[in-house]
N, C-alpha and C positions, 0 to 999 in steps of 0.2 A: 873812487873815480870811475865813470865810466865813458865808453866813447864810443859813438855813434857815426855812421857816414849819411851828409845828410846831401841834397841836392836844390841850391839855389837859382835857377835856372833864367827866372825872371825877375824883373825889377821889384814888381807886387808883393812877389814871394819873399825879397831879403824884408820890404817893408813888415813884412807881416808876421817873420819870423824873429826880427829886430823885437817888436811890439811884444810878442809873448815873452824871449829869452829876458826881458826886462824885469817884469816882475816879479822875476825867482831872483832869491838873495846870493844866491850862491854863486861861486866863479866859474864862467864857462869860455873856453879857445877855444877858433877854427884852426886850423891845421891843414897847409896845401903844400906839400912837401917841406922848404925848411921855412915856410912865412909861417908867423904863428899871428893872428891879432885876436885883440877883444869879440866875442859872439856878440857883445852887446852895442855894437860901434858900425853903425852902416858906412860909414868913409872905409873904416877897417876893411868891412868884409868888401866892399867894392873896389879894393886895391888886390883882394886877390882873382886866382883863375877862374871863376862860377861855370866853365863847359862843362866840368868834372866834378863828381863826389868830391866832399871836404870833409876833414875828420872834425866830427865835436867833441871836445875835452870836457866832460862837468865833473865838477870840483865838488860832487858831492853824492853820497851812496844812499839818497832817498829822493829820486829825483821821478819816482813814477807818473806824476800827475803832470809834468814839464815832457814825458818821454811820449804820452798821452796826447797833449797838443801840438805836439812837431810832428808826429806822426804823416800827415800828407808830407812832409822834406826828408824824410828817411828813405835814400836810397834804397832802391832794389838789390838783394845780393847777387852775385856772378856767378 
């Protein structure tokens, strides 16, 4: 498993981030304190808070080429 903080800021952005998290097989959550929903579920992610980094869950430890196209939604560290 790994987890990533990512940052959906705009509308375009969850479209677009929706579209890739798609076509990996593997299971992935967002994470905004105790809301957990589907990465792959734009209703989901648009019921949480987008001001703020959300944490991504992937359900799987080959996920280079997935970590590679989110790449622009990867949070800055602090």
């Amino acid at each position: 498993m790994k987890t990533v903080m990512i940052k959906l800021s705009l509308v375009e952005n969850v479209n677009k981030f929706v579209n890739i998290v798609t076509r990996y097989p593997f299971e992935m959550d967002l994470r905004a304190g105790r809301h957990v929903v589907d990465a792959k579920s734009i209703l989901g992610i648009f019921s949480l808070d987008l001001s703020r980094p959300i944490a991504l869950e992937i359900y799987s430890d080959d996920c280079e080429a997935l970590m590679e196209e989110i790449e622009p939604f990867i949070a800055p560290q602090e």
